[in-house]
C-alpha positions as CSV (number, residue, x, y, z in Angstrom):
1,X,0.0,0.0,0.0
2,X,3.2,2.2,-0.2
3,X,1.6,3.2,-3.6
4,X,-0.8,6.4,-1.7
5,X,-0.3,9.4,-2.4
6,X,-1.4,12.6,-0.8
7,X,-4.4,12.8,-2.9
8,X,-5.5,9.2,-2.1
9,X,-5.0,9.6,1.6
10,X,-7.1,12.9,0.9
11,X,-9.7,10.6,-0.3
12,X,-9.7,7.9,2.0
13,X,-9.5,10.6,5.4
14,X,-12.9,12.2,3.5
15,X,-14.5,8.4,3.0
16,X,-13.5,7.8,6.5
17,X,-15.3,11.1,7.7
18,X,-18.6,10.3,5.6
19,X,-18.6,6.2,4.7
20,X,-21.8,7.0,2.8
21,X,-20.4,10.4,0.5
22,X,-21.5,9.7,-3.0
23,X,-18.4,10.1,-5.7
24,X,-20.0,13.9,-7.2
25,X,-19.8,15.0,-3.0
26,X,-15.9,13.4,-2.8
27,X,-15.1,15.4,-5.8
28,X,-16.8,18.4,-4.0
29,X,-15.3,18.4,-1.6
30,X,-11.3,17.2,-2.5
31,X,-11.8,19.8,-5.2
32,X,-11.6,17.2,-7.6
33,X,-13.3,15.8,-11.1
34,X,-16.0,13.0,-10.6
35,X,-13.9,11.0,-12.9
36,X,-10.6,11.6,-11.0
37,X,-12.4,10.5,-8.1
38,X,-14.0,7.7,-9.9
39,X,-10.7,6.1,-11.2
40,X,-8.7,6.2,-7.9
41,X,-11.9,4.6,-5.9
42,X,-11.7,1.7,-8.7
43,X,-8.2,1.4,-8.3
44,X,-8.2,1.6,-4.6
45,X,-10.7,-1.0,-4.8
46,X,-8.2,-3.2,-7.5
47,X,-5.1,-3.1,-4.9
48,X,-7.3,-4.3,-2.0
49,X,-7.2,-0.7,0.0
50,X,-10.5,-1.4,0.8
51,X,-11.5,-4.4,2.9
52,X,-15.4,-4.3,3.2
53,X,-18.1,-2.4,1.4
54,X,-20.8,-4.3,4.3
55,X,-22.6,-2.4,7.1
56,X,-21.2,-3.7,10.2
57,X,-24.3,-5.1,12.3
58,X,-24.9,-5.0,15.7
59,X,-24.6,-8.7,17.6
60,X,-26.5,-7.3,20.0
61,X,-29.3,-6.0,18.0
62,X,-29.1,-9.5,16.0
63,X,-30.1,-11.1,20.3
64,X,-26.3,-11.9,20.9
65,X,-25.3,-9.3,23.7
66,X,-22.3,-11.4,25.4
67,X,-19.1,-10.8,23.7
68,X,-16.5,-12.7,24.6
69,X,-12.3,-13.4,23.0
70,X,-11.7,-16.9,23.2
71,X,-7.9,-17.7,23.3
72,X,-7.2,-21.1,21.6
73,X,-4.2,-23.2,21.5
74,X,-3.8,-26.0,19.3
75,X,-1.6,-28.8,17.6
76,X,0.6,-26.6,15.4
77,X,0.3,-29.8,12.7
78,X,-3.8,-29.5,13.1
79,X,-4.0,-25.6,12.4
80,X,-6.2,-25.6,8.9
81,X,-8.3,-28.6,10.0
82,X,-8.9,-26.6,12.9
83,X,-9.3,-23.1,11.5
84,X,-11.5,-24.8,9.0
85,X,-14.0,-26.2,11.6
86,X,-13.7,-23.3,13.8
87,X,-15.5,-21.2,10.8
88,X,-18.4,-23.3,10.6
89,X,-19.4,-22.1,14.7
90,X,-21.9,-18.9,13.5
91,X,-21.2,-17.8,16.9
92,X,-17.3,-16.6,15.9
93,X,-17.9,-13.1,14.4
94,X,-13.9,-12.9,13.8
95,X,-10.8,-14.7,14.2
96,X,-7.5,-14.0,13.8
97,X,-3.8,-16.4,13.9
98,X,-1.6,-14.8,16.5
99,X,3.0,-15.9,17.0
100,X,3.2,-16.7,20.5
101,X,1.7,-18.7,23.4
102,X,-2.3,-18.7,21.6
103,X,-2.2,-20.0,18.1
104,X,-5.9,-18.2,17.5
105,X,-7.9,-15.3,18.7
106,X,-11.7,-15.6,18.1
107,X,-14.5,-13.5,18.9
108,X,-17.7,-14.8,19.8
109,X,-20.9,-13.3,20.2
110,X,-23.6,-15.4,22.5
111,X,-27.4,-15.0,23.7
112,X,-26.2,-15.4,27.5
113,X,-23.4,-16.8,29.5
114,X,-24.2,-19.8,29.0
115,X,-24.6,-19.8,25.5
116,X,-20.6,-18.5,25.8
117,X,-20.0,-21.8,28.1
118,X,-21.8,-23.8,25.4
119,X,-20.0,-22.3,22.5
120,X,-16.6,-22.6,24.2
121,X,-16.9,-26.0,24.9
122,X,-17.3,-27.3,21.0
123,X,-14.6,-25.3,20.4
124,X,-12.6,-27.1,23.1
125,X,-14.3,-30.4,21.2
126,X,-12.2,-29.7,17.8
127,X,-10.0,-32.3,17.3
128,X,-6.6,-31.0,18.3
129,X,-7.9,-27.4,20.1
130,X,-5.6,-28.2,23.3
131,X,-7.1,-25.5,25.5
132,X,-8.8,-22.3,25.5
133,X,-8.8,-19.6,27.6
134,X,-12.0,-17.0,28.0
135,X,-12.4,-13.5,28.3
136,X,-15.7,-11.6,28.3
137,X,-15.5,-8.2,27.0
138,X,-16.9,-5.5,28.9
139,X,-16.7,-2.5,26.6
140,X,-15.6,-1.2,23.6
141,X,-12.7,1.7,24.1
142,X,-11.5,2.0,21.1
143,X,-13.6,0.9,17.7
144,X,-12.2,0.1,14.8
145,X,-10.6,3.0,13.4
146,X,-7.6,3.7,11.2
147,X,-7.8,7.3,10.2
148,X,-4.7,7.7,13.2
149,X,-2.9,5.6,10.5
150,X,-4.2,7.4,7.3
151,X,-2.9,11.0,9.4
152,X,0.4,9.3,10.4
153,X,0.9,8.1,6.9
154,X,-0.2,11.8,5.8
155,X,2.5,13.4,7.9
156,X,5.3,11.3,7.1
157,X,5.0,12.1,3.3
């Protein structure tokens, strides 16, 4: 992603600002042509810039208020067996492979603690998961956010 320039990071601070900013309000507002801003979104879109185009929905709202991260060590040998099976529980909203004493990080969403014991345990019933190790969340501090990044990566140029 080394490829930004200023005027990309322009654009993607603006589509961070207003997510829902149609292409004639971008150009607006970078002082740009519609078809400037038309041809960078497409190639920002080729080289994989953006990750998403869907909503993000609540759990919550979906009757899934218990969040919890579920460390989960396994047998190194068992990992895409394991990873495999571990995205067929609709309960795991993300996961992630971590270096270090976990081998994966997932993040499960659950009607009510037991629901989390429930869903913990067929996780812990995976052939080869060795352990796991639970932590409910108890707030959000920080959301997802990468325009810090996008003004770091501004400065620096």
């Amino acid at each position: 992603m080394s490829g930004l320039d200023h005027v990309d990071l322009e654009l993607l601070a603006a589509l961070s600002a207003d997510h829902r900013a149609t292409v004639v309000a971008l150009a607006d507002r970078l002082g740009l042509s519609r078809n400037t801003v038309q041809a960078r979104m497409a190639r920002l879109e080729r080289t994989g810039v953006f990750l998403s185009f869907e909503r993000a929905i609540s759990a919550e709202a979906l009757g899934f208020p218990i969040e919890a991260f579920i460390s989960v060590t396994v047998r190194q040998a068992d990992l895409p067996r394991i990873t495999a099976e571990l995205a067929r529980v609709p309960e795991i909203v993300h996961a992630h492979g971590l270096s270090g004493s976990v081998d994966v990080l997932v993040r499960v969403a659950c009607r009510d603690t037991q629901h989390l014991f429930d869903t913990d345990a067929r996780i812990l019933a995976i052939d080869g998961v060795e352990r796991t190790e639970t932590s409910l969340v108890m707030g959000e501090v920080i959301a997802h956010r990468v325009l810090p990044l996008m003004e770091l990566a501004r400065r620096e140029r």
